[in-house]
C-alpha positions in Angstrom: -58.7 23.4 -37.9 -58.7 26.5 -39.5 -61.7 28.5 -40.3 -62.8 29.6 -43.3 -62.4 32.8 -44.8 -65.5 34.7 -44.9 -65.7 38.2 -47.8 -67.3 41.1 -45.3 -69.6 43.6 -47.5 -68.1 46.6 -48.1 -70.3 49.5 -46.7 -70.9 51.3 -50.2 -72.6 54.6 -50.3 -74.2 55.4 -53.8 -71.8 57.8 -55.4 -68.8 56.2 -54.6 -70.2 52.2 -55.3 -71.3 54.2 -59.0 -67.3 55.5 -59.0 -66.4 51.9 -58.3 -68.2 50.1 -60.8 -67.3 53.2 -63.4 -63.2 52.1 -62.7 -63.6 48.6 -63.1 -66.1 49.0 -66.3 -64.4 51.6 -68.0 -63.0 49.8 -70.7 -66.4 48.8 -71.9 -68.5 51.6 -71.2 -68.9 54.7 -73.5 -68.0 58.0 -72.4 -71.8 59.2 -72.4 -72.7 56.2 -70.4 -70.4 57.3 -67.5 -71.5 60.5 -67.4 -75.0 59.2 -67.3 -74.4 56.9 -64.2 -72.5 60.3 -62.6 -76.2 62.3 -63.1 -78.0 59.6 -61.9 -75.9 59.4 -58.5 -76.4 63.0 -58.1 -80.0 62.5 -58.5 -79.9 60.1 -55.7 -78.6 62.2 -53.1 -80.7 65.0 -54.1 -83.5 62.6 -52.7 -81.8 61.5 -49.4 -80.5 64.5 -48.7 -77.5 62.6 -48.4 -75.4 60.0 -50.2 -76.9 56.9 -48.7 -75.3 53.6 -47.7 -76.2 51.4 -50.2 -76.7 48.3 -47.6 -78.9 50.6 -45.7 -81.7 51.2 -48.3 -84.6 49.2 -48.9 -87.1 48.3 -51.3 -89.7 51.2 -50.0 -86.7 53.9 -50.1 -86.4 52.9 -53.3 -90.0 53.0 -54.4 -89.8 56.6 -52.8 -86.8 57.9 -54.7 -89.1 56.5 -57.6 -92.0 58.7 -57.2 -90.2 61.6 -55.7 -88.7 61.5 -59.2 -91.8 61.4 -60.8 -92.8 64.8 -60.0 -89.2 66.3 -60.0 -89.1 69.1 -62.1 -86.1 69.7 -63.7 -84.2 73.0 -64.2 -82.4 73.0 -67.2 -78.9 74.7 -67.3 -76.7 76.5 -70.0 -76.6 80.2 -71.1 -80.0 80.3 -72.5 -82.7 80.0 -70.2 -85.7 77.4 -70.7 -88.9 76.4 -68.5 -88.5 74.0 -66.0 -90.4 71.4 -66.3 -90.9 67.5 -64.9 -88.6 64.6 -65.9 -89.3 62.8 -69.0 -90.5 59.0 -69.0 -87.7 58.0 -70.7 -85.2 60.0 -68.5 -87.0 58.4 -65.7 -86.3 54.3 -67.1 -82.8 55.2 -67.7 -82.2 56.1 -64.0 -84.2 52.9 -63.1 -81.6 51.2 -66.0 -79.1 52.7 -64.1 -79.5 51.6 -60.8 -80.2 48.0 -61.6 -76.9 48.1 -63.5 -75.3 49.3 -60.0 -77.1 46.4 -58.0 -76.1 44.1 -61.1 -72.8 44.8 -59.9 -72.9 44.9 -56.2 -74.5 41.4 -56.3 -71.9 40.0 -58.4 -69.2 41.2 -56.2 -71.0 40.4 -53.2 -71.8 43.9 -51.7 -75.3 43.1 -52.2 -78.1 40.4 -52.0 -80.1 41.2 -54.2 -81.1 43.0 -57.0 -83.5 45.8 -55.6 -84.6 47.9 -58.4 -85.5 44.7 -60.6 -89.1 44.1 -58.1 -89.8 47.6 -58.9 -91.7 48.3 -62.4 -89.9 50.7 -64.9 -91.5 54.5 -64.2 -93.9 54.5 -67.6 -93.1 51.5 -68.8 -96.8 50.5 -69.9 -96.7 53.4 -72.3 -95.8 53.2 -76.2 -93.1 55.5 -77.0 -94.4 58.4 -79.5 -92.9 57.3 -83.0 -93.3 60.7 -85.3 -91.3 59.8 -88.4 -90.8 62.4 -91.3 -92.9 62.3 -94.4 -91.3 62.2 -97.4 -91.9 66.0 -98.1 -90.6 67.0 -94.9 -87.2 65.9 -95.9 -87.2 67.5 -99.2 -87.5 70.5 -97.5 -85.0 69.8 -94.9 -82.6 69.0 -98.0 -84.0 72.0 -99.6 -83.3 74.1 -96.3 -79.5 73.4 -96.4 -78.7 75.6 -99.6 -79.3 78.8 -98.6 -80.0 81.3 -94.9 -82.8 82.4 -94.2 -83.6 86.2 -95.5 -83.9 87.0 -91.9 -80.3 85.7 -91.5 -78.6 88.1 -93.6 -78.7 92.3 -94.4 -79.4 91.5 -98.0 -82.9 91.3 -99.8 -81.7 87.6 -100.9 -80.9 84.4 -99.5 -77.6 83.8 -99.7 -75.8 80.0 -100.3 -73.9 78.2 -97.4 -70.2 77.1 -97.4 -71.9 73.9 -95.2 -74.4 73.0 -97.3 -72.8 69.4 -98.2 -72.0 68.7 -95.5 -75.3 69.0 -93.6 -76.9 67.4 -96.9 -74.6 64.5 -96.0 -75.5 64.6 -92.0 -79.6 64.5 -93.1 -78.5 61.8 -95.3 -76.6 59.6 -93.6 -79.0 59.6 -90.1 -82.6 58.7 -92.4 -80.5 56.3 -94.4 -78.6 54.4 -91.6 -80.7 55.1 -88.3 -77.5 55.9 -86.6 -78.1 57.7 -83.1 -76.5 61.1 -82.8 -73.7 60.4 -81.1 -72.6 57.1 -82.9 -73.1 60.0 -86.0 -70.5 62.7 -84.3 -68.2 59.6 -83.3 -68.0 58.3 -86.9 -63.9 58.3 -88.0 -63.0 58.1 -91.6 -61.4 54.4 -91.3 -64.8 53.4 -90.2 -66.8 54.3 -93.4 -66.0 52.0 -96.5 -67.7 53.8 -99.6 -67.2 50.3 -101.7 -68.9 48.1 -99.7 -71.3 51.5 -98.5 -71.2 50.9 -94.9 -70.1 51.9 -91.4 -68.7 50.1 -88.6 -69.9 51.8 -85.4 -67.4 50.5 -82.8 -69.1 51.9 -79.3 -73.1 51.7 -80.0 -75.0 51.8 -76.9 -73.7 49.6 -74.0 -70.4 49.6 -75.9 -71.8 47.6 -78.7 -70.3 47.1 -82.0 -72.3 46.6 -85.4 -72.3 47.6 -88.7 -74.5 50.0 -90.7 -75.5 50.3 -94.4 -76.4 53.1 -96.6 -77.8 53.3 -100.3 -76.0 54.7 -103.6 -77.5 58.3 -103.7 -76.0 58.3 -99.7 -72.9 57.3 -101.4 -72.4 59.5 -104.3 -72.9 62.4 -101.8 -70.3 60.9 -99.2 -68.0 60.3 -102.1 -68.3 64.1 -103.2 -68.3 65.5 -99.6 -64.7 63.9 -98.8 -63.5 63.9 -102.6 -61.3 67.4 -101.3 -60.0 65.2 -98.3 -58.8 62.7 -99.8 -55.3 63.6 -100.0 -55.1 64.9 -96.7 -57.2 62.8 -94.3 -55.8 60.2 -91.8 -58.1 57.5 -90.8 -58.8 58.5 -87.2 -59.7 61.7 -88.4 -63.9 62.4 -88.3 -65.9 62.5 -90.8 -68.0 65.6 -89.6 -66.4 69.1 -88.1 -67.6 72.2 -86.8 -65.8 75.6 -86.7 -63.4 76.2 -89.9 -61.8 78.5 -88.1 -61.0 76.3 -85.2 -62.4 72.7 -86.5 -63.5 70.4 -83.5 -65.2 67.4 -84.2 -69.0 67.3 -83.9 -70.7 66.9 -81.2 -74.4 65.7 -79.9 -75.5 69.4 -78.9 -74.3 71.1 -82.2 -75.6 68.4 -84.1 -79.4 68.8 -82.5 -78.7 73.0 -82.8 -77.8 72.2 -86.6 -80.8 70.4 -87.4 -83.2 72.3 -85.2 -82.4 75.2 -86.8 -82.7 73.7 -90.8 -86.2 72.6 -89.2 -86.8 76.2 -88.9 -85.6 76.9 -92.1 -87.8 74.8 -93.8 -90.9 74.8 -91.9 -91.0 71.7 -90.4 -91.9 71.5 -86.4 -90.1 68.9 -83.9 -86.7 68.2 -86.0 -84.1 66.6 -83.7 -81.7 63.2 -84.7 -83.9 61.2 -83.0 -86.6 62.0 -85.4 -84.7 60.5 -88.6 -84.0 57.3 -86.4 -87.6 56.6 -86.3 -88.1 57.5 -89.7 -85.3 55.1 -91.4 -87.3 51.8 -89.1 -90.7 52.4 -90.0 -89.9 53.1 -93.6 -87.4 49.9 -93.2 -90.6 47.6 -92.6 -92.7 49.3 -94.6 -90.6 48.4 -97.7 -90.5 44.7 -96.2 -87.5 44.8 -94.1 -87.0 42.4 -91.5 -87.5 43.0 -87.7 -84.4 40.7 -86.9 -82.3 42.5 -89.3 -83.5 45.7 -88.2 -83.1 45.1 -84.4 -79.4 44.5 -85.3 -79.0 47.8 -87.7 -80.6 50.1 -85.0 -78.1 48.3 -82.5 -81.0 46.6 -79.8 -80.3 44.4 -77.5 -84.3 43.2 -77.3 -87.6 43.3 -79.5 -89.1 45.6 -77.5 -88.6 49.3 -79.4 -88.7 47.1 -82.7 -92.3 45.8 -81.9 -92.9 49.7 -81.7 -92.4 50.2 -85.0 -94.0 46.8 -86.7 -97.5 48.2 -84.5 -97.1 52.3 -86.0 -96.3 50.7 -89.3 -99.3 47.9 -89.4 -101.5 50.5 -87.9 -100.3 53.0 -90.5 -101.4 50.6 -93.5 -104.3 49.6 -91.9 -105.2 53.8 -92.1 -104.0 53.5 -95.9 -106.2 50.8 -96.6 -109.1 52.8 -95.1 -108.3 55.7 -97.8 -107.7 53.8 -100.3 -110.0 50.6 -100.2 -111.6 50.5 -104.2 -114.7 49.3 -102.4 -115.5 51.9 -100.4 -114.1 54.3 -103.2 -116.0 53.2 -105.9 -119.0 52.3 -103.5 -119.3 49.2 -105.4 
């Protein structure tokens, strides 16, 4: 009587069971997710010194890797040189994320028993994320900012306009009106915007998701004279947003944070990154009685959990209101 086949674990080490899974899940993982695993395998063997044999670690080399990251401070590259300085929070779930997505897929292919990083808590995980939406005169100065450099900018004793002032007008637009994350904005192609119906189908959200955004009509009547020039000329895989005239490249994450952090400076207002106007379109979303389902679906989450963020900054924000503006108190009746 024959024996039965048995399936031997193969002996995985960490970069190359992340290049694995990365071949097999290509097709429905997003170029920024990849890259993201890559980092987070080089992170590894920056702890062990090594690249470790996945079979060979356990739950307390884990834990280790953990807190070694904790106070890992981080060296930031490029031609323009910044302070070091430790790993954020959130940098620090998404290599946790990470990993339990590798032993996701080690258990399911039976190179592993179990999923590891799942009995270990989420680094900061018991801490609120800090929600810093824009008031509404912040982004009339943003608006504002895109018409014209700075004095400082130019040799002359005035300010003179800018050839991309629609565009970035539309950009500003477009990310407090849709809550679209900066990439899914620099990704956006021409057949994915429908100006009748005044949405946008975003194709590859995070985790490769699909979903479709809305915007309102002043949104549209700027989209509609931004690509108005185009119209004879555009093909629908073409993007919507470029950089360069001289040599036009679609846009990209960085240049989209460098555009906006320097309007920010322009106008006066502190902190200005995409993110910002992310958090800005979901707490004025429930404020003006939006729904937390529908906006869990608009900002593209898979759970409650960043959603419930928002509904406590926003009831916390009208119980402040009510403090200020209570007629009792006011009137000291």
């Amino acid at each position: 009587m024959a024996r039965p086949k048995t399936t031997q674990r193969k002996q995985f080490t960490v970069s190359k069971a992340f290049d694995q899974m990365i071949f097999e899940r290509r097709s429905d993982l997003s170029p920024h997710t990849v890259a993201d695993y890559i980092v987070t395998g080089k992170k590894v063997c920056a702890y062990f010194e090594t690249d470790p044999v996945v079979d060979e670690l356990d739950r307390d080399d884990w834990i280790g890797f953990f807190n070694w990251l904790r106070d890992h401070v981080n060296q930031p590259g490029g031609i323009i040189k910044r302070p070091a300085r430790p790993l954020a929070a959130k940098t620090r779930r998404n290599v946790h994320t990470n990993l339990s997505a590798l032993y996701t897929w080690l258990v399911k292919s039976g190179n592993a028993a179990t999923n590891l990083i799942r009995s270990i808590d989420r680094p900061g995980s018991k801490s609120s994320p800090r929600i810093d939406p824009f008031t509404h005169e912040e982004i009339d100065a943003l608006i504002d900012a895109c018409d014209h450099t700075a004095r400082w900018c130019t040799n002359e004793d005035t300010v003179s306009e800018r050839h991309t002032a629609l565009r970035d007008k539309v950009i500003i637009k477009l990310l407090l009106d849709t809550g679209l994350r900066a990439q899914e904005l620099c990704d956006i192609q021409i057949e994915h915007l429908s100006l009748s119906r005044s949405t946008i189908r975003v194709p590859h959200g995070k985790g490769d998701k699909s979903r479709v955004v809305h915007f309102g009509k002043r949104t549209a009547k700027l989209l509609w004279e931004y690509l108005e020039p185009r119209k004879d000329t555009s093909k629908p895989k073409d993007y919507l947003f470029y950089v360069d005239d001289s040599n036009p490249r679609p846009m990209t994450r960085h240049a989209l944070r460098n555009l906006v952090g320097r309007l920010g400076d322009r106008a006066g207002v502190k902190n200005v990154h995409p993110h910002r106007f992310r958090h800005t379109f979901a707490t004025e979303y429930l404020r003006n009685r939006g729904q937390m389902l529908a906006l869990k679906d608009l900002l593209g989450h898979s759970d409650f959990e960043m959603v419930e963020h928002y509904a406590h900054f926003v009831a916390a924000d009208v119980q402040h209101d009510h403090e200020n503006a209570s007629p009792v108190d006011n009137w000291k009746v």
